[in-house]
PDB file with SEQRES, HELIX, SHEET and CRYST1 records, atoms N, CA, C and O in Angstrom:
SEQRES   1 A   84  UNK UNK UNK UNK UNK UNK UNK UNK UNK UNK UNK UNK UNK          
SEQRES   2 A   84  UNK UNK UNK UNK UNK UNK UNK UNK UNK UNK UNK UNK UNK          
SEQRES   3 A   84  UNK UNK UNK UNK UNK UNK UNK UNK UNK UNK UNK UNK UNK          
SEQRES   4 A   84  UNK UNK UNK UNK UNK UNK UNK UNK UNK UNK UNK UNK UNK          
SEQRES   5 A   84  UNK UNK UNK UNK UNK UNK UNK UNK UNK UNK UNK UNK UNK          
SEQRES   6 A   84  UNK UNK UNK UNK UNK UNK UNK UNK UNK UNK UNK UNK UNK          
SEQRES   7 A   84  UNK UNK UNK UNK UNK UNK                                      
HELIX    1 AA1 UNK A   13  UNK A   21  1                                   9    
HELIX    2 AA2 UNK A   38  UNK A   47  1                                  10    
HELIX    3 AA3 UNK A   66  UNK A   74  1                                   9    
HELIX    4 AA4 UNK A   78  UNK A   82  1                                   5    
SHEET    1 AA1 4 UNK A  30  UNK A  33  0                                        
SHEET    2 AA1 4 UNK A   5  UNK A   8  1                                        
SHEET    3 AA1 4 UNK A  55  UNK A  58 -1                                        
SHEET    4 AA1 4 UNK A  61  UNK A  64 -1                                        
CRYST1    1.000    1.000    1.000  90.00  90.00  90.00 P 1           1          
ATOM      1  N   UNK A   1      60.330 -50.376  34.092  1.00  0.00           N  
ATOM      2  CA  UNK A   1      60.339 -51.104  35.352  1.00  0.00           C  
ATOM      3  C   UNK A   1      60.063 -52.575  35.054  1.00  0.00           C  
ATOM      4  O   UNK A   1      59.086 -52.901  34.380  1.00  0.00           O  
ATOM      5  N   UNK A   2      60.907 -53.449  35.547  1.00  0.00           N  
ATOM      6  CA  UNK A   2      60.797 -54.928  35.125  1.00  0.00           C  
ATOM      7  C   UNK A   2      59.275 -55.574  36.450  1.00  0.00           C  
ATOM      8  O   UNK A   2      59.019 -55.394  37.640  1.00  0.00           O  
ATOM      9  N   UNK A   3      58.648 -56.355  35.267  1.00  0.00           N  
ATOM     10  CA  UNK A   3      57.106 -56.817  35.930  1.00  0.00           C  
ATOM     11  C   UNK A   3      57.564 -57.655  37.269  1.00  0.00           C  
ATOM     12  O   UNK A   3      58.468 -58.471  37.452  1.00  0.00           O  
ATOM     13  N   UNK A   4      56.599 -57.130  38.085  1.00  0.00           N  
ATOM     14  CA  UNK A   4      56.594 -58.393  39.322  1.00  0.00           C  
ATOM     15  C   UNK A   4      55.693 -58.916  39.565  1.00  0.00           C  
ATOM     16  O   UNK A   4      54.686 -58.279  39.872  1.00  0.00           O  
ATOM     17  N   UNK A   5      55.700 -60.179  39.526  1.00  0.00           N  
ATOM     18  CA  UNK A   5      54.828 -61.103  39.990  1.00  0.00           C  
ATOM     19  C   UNK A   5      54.743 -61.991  41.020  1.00  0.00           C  
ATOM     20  O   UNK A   5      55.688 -62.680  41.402  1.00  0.00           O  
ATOM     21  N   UNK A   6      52.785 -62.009  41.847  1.00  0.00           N  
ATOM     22  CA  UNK A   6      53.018 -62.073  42.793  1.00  0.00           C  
ATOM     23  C   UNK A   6      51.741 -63.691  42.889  1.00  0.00           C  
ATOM     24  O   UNK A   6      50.562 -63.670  42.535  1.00  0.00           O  
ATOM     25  N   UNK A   7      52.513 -64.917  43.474  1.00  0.00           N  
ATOM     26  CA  UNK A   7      51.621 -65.603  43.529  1.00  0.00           C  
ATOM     27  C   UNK A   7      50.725 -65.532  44.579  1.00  0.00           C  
ATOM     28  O   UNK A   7      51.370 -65.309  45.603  1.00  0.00           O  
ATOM     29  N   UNK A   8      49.276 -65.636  44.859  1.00  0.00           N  
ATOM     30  CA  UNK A   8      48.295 -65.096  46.115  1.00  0.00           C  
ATOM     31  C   UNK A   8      47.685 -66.102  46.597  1.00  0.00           C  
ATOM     32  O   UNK A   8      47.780 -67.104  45.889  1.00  0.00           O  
ATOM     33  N   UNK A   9      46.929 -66.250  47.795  1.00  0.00           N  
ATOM     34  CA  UNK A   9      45.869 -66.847  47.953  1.00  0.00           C  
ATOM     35  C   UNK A   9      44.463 -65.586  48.407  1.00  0.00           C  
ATOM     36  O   UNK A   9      44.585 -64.401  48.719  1.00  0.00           O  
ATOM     37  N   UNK A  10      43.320 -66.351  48.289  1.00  0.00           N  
ATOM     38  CA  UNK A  10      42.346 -64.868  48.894  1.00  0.00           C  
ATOM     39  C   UNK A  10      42.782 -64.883  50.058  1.00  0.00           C  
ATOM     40  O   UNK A  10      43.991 -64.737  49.880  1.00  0.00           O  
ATOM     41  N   UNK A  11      42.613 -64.962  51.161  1.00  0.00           N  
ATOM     42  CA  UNK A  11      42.524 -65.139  52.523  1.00  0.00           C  
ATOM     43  C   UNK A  11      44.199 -65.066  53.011  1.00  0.00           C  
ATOM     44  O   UNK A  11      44.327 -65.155  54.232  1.00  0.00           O  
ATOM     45  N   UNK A  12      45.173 -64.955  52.423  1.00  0.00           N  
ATOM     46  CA  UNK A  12      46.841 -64.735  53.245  1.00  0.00           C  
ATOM     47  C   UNK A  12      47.305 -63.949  53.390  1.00  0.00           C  
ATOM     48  O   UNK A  12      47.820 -63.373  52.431  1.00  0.00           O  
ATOM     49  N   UNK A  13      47.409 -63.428  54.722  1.00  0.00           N  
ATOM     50  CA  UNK A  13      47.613 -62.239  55.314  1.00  0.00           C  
ATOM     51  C   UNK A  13      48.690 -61.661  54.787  1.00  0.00           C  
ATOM     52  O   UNK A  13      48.654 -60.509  54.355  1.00  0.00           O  
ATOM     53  N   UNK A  14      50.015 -62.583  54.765  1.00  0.00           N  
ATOM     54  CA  UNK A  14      51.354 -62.454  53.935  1.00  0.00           C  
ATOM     55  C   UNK A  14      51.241 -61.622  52.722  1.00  0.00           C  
ATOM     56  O   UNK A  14      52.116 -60.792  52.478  1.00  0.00           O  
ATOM     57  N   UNK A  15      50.016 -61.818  51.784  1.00  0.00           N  
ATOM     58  CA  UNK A  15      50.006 -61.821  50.762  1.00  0.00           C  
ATOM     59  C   UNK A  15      49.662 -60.053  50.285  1.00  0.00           C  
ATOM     60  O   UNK A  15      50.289 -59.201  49.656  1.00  0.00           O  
ATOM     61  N   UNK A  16      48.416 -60.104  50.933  1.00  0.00           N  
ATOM     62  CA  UNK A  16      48.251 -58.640  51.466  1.00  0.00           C  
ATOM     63  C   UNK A  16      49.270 -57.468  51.682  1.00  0.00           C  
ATOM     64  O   UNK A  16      49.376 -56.333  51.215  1.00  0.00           O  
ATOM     65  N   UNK A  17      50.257 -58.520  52.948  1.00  0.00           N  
ATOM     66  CA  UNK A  17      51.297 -57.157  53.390  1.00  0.00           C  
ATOM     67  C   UNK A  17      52.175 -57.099  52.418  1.00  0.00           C  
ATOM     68  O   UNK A  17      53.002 -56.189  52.465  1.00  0.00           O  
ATOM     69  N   UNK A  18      52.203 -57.939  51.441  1.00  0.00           N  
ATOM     70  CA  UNK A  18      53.350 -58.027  50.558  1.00  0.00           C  
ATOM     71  C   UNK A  18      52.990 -57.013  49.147  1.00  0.00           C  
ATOM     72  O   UNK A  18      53.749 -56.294  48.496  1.00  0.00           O  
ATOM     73  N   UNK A  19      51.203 -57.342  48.950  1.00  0.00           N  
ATOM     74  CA  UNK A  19      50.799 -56.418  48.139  1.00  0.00           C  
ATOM     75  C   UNK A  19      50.901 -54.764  48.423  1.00  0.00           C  
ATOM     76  O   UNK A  19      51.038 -53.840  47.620  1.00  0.00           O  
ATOM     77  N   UNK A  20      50.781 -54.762  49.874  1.00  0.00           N  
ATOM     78  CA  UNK A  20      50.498 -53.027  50.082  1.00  0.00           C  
ATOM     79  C   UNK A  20      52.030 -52.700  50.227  1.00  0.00           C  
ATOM     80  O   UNK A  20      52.276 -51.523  49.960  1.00  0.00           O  
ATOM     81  N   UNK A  21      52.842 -53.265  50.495  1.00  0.00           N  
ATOM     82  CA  UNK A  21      54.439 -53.047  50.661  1.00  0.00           C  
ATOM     83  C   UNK A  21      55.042 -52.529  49.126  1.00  0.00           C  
ATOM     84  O   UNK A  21      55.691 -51.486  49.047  1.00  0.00           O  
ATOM     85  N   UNK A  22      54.718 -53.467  47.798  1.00  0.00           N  
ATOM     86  CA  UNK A  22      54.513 -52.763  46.593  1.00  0.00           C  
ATOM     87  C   UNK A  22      54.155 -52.556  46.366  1.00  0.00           C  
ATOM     88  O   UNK A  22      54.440 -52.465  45.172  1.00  0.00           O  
ATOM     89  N   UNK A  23      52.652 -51.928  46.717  1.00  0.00           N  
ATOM     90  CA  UNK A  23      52.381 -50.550  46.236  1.00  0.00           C  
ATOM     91  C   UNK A  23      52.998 -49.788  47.107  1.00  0.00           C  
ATOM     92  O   UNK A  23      53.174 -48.831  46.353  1.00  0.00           O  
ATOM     93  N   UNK A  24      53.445 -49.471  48.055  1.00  0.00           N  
ATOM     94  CA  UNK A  24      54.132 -48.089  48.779  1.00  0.00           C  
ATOM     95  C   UNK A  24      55.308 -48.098  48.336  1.00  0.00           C  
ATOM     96  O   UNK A  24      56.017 -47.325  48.981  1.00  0.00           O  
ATOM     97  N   UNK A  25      55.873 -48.657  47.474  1.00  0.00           N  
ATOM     98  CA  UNK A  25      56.448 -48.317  46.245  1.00  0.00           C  
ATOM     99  C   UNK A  25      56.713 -48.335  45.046  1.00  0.00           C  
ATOM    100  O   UNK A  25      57.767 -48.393  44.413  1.00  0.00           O  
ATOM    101  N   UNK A  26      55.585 -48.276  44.760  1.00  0.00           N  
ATOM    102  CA  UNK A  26      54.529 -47.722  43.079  1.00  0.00           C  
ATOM    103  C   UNK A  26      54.818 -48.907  42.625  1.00  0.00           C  
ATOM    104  O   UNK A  26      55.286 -48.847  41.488  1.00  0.00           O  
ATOM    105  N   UNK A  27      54.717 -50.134  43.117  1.00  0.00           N  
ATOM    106  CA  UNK A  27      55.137 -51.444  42.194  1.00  0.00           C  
ATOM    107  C   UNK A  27      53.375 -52.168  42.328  1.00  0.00           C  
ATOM    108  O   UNK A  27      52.995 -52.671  43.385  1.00  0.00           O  
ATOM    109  N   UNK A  28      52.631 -52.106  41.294  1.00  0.00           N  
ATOM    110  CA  UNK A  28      51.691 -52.895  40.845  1.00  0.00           C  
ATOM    111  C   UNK A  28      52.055 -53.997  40.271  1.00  0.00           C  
ATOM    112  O   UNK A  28      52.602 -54.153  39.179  1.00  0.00           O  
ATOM    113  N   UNK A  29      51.734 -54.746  41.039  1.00  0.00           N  
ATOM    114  CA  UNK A  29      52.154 -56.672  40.696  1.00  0.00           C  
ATOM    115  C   UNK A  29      51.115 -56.935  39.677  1.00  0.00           C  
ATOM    116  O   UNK A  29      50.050 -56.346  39.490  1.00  0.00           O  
ATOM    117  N   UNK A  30      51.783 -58.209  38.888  1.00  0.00           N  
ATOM    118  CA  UNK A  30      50.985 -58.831  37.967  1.00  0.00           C  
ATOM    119  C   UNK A  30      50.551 -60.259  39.300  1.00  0.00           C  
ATOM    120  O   UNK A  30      51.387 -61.058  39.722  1.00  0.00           O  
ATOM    121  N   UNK A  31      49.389 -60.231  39.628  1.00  0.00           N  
ATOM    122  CA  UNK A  31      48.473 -61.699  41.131  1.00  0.00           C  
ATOM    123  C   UNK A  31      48.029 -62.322  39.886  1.00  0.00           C  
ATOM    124  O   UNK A  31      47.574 -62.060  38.773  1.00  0.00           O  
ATOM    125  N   UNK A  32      48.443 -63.405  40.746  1.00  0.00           N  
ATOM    126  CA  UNK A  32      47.787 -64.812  40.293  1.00  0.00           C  
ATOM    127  C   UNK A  32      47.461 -65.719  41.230  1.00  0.00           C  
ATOM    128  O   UNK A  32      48.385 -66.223  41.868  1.00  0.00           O  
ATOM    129  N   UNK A  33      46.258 -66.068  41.475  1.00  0.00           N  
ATOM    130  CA  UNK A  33      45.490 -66.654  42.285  1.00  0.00           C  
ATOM    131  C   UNK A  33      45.468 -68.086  42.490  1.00  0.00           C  
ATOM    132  O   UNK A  33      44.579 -68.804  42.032  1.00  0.00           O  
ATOM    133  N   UNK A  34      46.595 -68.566  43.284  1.00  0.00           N  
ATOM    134  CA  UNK A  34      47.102 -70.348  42.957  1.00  0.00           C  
ATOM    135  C   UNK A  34      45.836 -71.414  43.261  1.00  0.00           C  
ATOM    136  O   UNK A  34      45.717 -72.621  43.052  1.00  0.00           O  
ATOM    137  N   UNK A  35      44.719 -70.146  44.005  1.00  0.00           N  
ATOM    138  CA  UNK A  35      43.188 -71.368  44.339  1.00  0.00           C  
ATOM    139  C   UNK A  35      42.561 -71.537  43.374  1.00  0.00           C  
ATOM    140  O   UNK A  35      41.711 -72.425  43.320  1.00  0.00           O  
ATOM    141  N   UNK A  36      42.862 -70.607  42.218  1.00  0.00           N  
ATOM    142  CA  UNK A  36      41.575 -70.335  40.903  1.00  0.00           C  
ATOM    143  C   UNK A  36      42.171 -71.668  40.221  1.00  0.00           C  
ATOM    144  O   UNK A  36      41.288 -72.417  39.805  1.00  0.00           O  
ATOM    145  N   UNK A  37      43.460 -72.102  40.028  1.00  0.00           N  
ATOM    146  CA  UNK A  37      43.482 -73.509  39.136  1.00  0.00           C  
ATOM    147  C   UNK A  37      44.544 -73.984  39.584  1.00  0.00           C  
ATOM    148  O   UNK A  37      45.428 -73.254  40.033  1.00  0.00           O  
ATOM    149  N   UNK A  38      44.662 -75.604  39.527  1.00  0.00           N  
ATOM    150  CA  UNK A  38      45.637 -76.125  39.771  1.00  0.00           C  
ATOM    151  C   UNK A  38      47.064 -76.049  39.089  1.00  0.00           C  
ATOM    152  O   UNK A  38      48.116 -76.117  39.725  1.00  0.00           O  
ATOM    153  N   UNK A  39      46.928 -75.834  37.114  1.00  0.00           N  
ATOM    154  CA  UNK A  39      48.128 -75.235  36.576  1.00  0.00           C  
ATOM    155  C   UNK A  39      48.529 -74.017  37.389  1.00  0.00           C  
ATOM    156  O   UNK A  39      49.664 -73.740  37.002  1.00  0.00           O  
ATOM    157  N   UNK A  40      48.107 -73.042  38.447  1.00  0.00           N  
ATOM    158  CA  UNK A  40      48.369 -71.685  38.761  1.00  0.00           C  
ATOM    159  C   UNK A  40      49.437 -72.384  39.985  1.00  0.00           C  
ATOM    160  O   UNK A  40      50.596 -72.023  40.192  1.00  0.00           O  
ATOM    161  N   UNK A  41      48.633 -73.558  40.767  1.00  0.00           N  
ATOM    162  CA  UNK A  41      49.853 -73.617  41.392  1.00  0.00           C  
ATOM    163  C   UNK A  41      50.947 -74.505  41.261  1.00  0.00           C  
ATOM    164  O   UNK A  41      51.976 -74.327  41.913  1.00  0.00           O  
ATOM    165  N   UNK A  42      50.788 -75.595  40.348  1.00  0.00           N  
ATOM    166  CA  UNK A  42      51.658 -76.341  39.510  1.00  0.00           C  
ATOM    167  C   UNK A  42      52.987 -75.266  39.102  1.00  0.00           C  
ATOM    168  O   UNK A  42      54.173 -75.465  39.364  1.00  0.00           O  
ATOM    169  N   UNK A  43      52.487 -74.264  38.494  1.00  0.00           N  
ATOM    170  CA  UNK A  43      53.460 -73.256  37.964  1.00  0.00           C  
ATOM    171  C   UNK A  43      54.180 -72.401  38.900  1.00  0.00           C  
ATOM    172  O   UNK A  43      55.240 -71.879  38.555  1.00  0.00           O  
ATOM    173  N   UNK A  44      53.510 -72.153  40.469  1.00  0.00           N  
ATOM    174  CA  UNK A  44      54.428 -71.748  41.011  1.00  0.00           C  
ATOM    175  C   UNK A  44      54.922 -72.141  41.628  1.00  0.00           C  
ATOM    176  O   UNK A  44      55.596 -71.366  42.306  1.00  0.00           O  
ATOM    177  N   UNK A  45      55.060 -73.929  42.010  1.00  0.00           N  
ATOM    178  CA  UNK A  45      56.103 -74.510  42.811  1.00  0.00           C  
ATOM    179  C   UNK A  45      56.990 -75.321  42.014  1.00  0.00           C  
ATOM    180  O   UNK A  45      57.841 -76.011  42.575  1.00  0.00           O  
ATOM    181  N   UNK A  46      56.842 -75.299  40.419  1.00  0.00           N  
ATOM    182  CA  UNK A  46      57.878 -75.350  39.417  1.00  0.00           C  
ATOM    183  C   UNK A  46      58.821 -74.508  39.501  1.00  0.00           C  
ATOM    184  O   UNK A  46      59.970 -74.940  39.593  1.00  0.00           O  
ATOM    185  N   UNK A  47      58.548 -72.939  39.488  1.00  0.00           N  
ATOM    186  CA  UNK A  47      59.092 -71.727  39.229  1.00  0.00           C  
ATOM    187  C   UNK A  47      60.355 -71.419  40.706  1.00  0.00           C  
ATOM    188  O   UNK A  47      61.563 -71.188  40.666  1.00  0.00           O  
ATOM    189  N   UNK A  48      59.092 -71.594  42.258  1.00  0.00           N  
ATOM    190  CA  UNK A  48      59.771 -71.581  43.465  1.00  0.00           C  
ATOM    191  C   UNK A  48      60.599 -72.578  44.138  1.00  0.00           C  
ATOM    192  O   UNK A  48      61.621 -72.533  44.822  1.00  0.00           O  
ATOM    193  N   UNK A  49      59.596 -73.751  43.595  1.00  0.00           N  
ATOM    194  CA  UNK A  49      60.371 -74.687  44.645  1.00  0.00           C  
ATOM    195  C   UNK A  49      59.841 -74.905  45.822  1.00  0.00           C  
ATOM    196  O   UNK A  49      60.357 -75.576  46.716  1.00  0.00           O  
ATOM    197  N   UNK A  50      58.494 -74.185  45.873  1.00  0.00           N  
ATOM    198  CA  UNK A  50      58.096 -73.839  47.695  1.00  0.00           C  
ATOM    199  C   UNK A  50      56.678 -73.817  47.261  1.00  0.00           C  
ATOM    200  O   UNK A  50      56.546 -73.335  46.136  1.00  0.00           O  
ATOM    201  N   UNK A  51      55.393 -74.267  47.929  1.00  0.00           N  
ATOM    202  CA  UNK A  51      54.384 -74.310  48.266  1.00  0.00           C  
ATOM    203  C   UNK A  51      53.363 -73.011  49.160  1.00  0.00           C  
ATOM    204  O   UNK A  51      52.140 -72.912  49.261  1.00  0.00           O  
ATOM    205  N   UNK A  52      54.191 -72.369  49.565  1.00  0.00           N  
ATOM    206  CA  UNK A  52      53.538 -71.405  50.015  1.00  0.00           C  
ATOM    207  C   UNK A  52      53.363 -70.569  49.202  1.00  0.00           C  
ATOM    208  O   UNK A  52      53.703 -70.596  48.019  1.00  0.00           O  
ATOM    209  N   UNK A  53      52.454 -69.217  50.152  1.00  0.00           N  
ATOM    210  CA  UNK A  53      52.428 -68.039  49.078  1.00  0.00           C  
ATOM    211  C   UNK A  53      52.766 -66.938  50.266  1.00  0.00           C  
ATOM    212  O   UNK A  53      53.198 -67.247  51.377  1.00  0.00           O  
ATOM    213  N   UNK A  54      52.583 -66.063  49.973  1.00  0.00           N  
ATOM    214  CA  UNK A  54      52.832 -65.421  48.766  1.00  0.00           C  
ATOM    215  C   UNK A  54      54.709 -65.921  48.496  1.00  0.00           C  
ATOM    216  O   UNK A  54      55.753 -65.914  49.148  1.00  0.00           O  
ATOM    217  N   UNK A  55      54.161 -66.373  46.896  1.00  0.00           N  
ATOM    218  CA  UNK A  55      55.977 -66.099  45.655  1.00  0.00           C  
ATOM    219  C   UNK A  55      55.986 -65.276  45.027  1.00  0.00           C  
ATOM    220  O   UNK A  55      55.143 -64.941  44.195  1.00  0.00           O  
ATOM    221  N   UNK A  56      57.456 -64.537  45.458  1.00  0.00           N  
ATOM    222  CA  UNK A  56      57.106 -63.174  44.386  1.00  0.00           C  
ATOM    223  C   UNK A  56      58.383 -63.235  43.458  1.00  0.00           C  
ATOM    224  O   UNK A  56      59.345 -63.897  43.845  1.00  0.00           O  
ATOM    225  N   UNK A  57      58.425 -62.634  42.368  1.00  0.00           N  
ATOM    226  CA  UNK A  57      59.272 -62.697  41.297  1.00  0.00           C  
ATOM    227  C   UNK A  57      59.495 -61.259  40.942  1.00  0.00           C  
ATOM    228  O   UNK A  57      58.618 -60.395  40.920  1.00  0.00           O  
ATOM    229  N   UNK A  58      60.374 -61.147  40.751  1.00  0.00           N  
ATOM    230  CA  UNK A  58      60.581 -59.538  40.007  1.00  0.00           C  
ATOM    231  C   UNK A  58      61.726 -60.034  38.612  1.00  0.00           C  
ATOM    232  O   UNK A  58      62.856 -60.519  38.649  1.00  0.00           O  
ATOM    233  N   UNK A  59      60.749 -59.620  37.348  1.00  0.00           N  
ATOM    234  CA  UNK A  59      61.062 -60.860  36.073  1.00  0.00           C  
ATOM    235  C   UNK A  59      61.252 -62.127  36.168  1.00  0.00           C  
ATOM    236  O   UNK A  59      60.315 -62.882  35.909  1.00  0.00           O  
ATOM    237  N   UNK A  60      62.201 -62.510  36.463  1.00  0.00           N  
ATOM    238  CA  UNK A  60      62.493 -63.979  36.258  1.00  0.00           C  
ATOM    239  C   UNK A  60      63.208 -64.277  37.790  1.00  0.00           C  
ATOM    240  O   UNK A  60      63.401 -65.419  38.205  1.00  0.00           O  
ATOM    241  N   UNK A  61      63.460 -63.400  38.328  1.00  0.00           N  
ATOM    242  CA  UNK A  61      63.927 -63.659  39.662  1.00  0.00           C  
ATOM    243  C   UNK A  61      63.179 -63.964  40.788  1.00  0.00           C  
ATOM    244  O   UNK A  61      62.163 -63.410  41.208  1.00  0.00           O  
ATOM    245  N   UNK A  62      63.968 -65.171  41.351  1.00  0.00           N  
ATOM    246  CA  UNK A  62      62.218 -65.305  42.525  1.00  0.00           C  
ATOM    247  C   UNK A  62      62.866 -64.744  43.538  1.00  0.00           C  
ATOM    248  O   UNK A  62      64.044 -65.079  43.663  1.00  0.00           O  
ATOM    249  N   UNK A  63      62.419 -63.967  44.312  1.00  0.00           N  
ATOM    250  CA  UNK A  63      62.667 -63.162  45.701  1.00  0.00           C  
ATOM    251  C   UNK A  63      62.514 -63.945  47.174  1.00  0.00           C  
ATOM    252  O   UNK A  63      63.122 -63.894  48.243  1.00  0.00           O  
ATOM    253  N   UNK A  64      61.523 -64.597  46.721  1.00  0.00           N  
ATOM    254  CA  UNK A  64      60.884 -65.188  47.906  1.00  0.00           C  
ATOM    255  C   UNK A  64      59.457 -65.133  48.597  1.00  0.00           C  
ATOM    256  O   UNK A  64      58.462 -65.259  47.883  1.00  0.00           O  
ATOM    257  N   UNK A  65      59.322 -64.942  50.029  1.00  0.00           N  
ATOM    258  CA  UNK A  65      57.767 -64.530  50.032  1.00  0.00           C  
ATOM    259  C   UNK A  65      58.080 -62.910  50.786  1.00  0.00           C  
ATOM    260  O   UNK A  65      59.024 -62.133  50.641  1.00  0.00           O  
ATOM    261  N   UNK A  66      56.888 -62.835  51.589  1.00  0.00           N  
ATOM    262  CA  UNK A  66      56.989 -61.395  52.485  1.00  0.00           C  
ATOM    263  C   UNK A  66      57.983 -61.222  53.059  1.00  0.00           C  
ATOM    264  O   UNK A  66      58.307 -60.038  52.970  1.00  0.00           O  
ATOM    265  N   UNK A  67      58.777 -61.894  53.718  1.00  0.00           N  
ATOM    266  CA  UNK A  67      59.697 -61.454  55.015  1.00  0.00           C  
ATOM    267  C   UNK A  67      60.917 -61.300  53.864  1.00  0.00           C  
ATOM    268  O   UNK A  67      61.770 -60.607  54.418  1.00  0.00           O  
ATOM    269  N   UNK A  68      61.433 -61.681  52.341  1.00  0.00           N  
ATOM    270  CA  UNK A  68      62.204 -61.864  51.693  1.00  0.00           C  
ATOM    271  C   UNK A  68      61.936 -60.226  51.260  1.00  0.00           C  
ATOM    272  O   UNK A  68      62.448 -59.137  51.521  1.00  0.00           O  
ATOM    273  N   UNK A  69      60.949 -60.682  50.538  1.00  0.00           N  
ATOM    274  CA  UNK A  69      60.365 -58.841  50.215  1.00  0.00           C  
ATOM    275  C   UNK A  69      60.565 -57.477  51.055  1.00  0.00           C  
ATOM    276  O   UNK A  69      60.802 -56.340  50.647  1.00  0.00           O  
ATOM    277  N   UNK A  70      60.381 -57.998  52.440  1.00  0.00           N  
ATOM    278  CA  UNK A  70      60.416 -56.331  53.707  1.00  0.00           C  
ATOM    279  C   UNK A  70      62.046 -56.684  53.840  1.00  0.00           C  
ATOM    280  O   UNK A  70      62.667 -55.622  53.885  1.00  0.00           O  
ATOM    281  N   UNK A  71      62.950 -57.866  53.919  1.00  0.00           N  
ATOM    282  CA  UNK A  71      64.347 -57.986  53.814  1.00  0.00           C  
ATOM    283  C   UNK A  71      65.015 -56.549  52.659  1.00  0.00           C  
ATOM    284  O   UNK A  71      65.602 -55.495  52.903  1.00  0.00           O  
ATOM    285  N   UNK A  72      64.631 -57.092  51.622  1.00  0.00           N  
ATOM    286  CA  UNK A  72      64.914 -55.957  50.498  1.00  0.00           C  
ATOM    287  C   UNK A  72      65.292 -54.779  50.130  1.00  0.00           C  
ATOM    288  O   UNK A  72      66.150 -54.060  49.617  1.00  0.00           O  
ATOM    289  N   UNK A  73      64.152 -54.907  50.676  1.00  0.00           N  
ATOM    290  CA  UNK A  73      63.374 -53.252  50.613  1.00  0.00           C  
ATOM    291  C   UNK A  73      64.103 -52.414  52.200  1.00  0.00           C  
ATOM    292  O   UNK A  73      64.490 -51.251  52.082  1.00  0.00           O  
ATOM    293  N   UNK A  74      64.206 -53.039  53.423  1.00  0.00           N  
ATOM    294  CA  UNK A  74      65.311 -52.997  54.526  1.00  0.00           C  
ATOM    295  C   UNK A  74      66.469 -52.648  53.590  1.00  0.00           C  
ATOM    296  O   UNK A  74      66.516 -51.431  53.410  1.00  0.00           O  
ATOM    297  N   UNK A  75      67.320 -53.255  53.004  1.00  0.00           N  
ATOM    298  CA  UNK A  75      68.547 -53.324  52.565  1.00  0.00           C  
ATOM    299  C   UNK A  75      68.681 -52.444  51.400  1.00  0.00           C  
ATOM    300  O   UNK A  75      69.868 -52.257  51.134  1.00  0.00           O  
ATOM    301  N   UNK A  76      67.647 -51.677  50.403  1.00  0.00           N  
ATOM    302  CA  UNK A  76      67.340 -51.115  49.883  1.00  0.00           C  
ATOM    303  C   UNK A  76      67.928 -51.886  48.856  1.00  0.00           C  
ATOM    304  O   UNK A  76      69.150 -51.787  48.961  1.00  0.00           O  
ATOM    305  N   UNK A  77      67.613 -52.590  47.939  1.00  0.00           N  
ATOM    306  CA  UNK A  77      67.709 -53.887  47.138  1.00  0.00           C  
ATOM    307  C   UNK A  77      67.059 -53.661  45.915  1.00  0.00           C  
ATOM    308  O   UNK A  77      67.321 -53.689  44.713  1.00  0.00           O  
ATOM    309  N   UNK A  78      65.856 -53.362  46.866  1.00  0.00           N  
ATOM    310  CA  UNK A  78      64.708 -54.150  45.672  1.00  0.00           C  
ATOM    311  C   UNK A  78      64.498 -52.696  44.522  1.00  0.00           C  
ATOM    312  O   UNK A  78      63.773 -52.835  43.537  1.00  0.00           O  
ATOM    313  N   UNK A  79      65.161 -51.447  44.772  1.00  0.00           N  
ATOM    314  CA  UNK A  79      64.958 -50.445  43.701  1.00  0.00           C  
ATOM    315  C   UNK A  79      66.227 -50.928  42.340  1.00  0.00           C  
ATOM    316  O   UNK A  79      66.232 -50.548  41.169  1.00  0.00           O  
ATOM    317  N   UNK A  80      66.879 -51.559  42.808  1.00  0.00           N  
ATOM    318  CA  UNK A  80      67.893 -52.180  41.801  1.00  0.00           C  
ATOM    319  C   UNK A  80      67.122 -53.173  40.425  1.00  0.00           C  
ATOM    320  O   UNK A  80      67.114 -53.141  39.194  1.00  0.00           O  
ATOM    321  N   UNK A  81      66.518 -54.029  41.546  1.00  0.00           N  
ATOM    322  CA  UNK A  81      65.863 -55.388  40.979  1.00  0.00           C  
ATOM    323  C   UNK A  81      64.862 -54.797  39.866  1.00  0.00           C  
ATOM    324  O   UNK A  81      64.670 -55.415  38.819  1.00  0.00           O  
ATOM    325  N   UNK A  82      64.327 -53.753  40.103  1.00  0.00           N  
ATOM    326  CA  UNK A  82      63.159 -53.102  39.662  1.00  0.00           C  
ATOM    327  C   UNK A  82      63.457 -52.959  38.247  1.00  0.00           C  
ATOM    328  O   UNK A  82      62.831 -53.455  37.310  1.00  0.00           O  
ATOM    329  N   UNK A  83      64.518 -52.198  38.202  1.00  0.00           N  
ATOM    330  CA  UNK A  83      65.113 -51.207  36.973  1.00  0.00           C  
ATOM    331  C   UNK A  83      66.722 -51.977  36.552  1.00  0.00           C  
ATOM    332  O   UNK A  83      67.663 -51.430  35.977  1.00  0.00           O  
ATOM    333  N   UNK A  84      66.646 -53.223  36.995  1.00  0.00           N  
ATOM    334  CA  UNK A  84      67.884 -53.908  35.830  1.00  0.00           C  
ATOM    335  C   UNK A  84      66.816 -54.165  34.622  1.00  0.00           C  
ATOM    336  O   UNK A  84      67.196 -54.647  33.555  1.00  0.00           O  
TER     337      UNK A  84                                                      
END                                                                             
């Protein structure tokens, strides 16, 4: 299963629904916490392009945030993304 990664803040609700959304389908994200250092979020608005959070990546692909993620997973997408 190719890693996904999920950029967080503590406190974003987004971030949450986006976490329990992969796990309800066995996808344990690699979080990274963009408040713990400024390289954390340097690196993910290099990577996104976008300032918010939650950014999620599945390998090298950026997805987007939550509503990109429940899009997906709607369209049944994201079991593809998983296992290229």
């Amino acid at each position: 299963m190719t890693q996904v990664t999920i950029y967080t803040t503590a406190h974003c609700p987004y971030c949450v629904s986006a976490k329990r959304l992969l796990s309800s389908k066995g996808v344990i994200p690699y979080e990274i916490n963009v408040e713990e250092s400024p390289r954390h979020l340097a690196e993910m608005m290099q990577r996104s392009q976008r300032r918010t959070v939650p950014q999620i990546f599945v390998g090298d692909v950026h997805i987007g945030g939550f509503d990109d993620l429940a899009s997906l997973v709607d369209k049944g997408r994201l079991e593809a993304l998983l296992h290229a």
